[in-house]
N, C-alpha and C positions, 0 to 999 in steps of 0.2 A: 504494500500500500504506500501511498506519497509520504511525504513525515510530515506532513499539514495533517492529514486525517489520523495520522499514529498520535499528534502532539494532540487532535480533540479527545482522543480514544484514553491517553491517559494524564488528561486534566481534568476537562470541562465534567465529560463522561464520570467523574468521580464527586462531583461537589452533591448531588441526590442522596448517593448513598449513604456520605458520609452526613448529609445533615439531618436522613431517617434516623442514623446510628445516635446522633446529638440527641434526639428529638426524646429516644427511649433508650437512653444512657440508665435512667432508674432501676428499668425494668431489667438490667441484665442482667447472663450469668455467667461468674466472673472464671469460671470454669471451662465455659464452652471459648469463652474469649482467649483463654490460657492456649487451648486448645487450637485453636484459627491463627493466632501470633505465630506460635511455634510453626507450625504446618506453611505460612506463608514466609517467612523470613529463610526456613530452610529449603521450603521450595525455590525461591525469588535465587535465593544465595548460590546452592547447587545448579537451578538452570542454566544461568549465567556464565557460567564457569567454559564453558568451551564453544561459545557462540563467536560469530565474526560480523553477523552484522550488527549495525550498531541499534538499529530497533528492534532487534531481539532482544538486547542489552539492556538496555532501556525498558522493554514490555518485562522481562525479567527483576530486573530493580524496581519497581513499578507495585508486583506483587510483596516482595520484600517490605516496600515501607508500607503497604497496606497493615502490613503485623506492626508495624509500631503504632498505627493510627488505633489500630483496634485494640490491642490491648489497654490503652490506657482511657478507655472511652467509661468505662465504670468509675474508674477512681476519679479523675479530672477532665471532666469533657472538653473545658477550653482547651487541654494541653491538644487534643485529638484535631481540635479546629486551628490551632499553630501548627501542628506537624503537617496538616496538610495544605495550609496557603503556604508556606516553608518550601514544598516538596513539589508544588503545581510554577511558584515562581522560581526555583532550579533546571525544573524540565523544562519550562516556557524559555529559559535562555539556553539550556542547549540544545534542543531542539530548531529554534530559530534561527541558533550559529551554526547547524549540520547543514537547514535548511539555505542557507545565505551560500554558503559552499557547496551545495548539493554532493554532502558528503553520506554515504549511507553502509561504507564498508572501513575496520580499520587499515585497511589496506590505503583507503583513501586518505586517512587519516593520518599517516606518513608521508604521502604529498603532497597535502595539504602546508606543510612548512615551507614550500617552494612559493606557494600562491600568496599571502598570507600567515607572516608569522605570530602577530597579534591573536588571528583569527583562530590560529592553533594553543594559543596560549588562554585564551577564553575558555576553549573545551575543556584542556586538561584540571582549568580552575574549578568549572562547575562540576565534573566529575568528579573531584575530588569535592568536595562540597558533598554533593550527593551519596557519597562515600560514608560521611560523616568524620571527616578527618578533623581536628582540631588546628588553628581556630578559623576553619570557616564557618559559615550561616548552618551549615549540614549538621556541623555536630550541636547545636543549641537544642533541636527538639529533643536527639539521643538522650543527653546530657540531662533534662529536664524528666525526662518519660522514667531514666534507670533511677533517679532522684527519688520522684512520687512510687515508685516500686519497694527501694529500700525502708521511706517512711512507713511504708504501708505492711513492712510485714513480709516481702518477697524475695530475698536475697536470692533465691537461687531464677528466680524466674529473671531477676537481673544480672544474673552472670550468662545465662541460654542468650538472651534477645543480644546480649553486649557482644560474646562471642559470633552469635548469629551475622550481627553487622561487620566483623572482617571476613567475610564472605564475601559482601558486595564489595568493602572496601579493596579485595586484593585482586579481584579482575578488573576495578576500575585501574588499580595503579599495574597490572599486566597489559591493559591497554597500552597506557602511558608510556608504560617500558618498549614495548612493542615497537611505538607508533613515533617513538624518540630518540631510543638507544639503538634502536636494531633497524636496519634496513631491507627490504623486500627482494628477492632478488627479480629486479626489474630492469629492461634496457633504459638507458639514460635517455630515449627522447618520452618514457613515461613519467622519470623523474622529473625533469626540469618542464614549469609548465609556463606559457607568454603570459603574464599578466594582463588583464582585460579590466577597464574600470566597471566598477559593479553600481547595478541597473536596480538591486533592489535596496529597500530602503532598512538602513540600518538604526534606523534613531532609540529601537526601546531595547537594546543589545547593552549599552552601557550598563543605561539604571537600573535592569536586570540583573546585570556580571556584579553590579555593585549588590543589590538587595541578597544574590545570590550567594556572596560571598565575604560580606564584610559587615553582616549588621547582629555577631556575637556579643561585642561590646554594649548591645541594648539591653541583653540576659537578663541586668535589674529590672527596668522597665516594665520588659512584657511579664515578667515575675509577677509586678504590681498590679500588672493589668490582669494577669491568669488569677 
């Protein structure tokens, strides 16, 4: 599918469920929920693991932070509605920067540094973001969700979900390594590509890269607000 319909598929396509999930946060049980976290983080995390394209990748990580959304939907429902405007504006910027580069394999994603060094340099930030590496925006919801777990009584469900997340985090930086360190073995007129000035519009790429990746230092803030 295009990554315009991949990016509706795992945003927009997500705000229903999650604010049914809000709606009857009371009525849950904290059991089945245990249950659905676990099963989706190690699915998300396992699938991902020897995929090449990158909206597999992505649809894979996808399911992954669904277990963080829902676990923490009984104890702190605000947490569950930050992890996921959190998770909807990471994807919205990388997916827009695949989309700007009509990049859709990591394959491509290693010549993409010929085109565009910036543009490569955005990916690798919001994937690690979405990783939940420290300290970008990615790791604030993790951080906040193993938080309200430990409070609550969960130690061990907060070491499952914490290991679970170097899962995502270690094929996002196998990408990284891939797409960085290691070169493809390709003839050099695939390598080197003419620069063409670009036709579409990049204005909300910035403020994304930034909400994406630099707004951990708010952590009291949204604290006050959750």
């Amino acid at each position: 599918i295009p990554l315009s319909s991949g990016m509706i598929l795992l945003t927009w396509q997500k705000i229903a469920p999650t604010a049914l999930l809000y709606q009857i946060s009371p009525s849950l049980n904290m059991e089945i929920l245990i249950l659905l976290a676990i099963l989706s983080t190690m699915l998300g995390g396992w699938g991902g693991l020897n995929q090449t394209q990158m909206r597999k990748v992505l649809a894979y990580s996808s399911i992954a932070h669904m277990g963080w959304t829902v676990i923490i939907a009984l104890i702190n429902p605000n947490l569950t509605i930050l992890s996921l405007m959190i998770y909807i504006m990471t994807t919205l910027t990388l997916f827009m920067t695949l989309n700007l580069s009509s990049t859709t394999k990591i394959k491509s994603i290693s010549n993409l540094w010929n085109k565009s060094t910036p543009m490569t340099m955005i990916v690798f930030l919001t994937m690690l973001s979405l990783g939940g590496l420290p300290p970008l925006t990615g790791f604030m919801p993790k951080w906040l969700i193993l938080q309200e777990l430990i409070i609550n009584n969960n130690p061990t469900m907060a070491i499952t979900m914490a290991l679970s997340a170097l899962l995502n985090l270690f094929f996002y930086m196998r990408i990284i390594y891939v797409s960085s360190l290691t070169m493809f073995p390709t003839s050099n007129n695939l390598k080197h590509h003419w620069f063409f000035s670009q036709t579409k519009t990049t204005n909300m790429i910035p403020t994304l890269t930034t909400i994406s990746s630099m707004l951990l230092p708010l952590t009291p803030i949204l604290i006050i607000m959750t």
